[in-house]
C-alpha positions in Angstrom: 11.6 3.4 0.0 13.1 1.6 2.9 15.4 3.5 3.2 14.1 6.4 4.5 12.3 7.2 7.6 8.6 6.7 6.6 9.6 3.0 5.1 11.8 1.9 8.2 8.7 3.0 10.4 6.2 0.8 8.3 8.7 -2.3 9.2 8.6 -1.3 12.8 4.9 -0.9 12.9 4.5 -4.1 11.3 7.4 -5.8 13.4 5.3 -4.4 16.7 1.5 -5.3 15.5 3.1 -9.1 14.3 1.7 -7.8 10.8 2.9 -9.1 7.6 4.5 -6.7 5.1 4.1 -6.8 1.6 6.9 -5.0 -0.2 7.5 -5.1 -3.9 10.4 -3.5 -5.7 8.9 -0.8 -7.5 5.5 0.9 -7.7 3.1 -0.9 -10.5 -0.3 0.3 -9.9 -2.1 -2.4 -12.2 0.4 -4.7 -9.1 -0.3 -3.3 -6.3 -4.1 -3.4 -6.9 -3.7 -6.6 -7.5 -2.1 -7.5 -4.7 -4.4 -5.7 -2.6 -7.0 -8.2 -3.7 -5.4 -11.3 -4.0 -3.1 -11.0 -0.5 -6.4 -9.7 1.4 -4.4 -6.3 2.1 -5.7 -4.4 4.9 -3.3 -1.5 5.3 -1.5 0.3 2.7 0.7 3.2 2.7 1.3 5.6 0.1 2.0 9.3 -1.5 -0.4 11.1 -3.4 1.0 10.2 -7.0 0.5 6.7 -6.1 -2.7 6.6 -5.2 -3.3 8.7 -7.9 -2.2 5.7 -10.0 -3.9 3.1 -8.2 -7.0 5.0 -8.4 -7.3 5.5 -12.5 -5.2 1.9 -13.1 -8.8 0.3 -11.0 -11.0 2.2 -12.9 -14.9 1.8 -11.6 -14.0 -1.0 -9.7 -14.2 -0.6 -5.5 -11.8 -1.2 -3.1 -11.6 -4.5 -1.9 -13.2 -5.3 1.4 -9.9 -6.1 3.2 -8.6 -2.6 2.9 -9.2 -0.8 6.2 -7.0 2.1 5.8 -4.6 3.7 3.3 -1.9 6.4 4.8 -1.0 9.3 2.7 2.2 10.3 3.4 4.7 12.8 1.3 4.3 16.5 -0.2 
């Protein structure tokens, strides 16, 4: 969430690189994957259950090309 510290710092990283966030209101793996695809997504951060999600909702399907880097953040 924005909110909290890990969220404000993602808008400030962005801000700083002249990145563009994507932000979407809540967590829809089958969305955010495709998202990632269609919005060239390079960078993504998540926690663990989300990925989680993102993983099994692609199935056998590869990462796109675009994404360079996911950060796992969380416990």
């Amino acid at each position: 969430p924005l909110f909290h510290i890990a969220g404000l710092s993602i808008l400030v990283r962005a801000a700083l690189a002249g990145a563009c966030v994507v932000a979407v209101p809540r967590f829809e793996a089958a969305r955010v994957g495709a998202l990632v695809e269609s919005e060239a997504i390079t960078h993504a951060s998540l926690v663990a259950t989300m990925l989680a999600e993102l993983l099994r909702a692609s199935g056998t399907r590869s990462a796109p090309r675009s994404l360079r880097l996911v950060l796992v953040g969380g416990g």
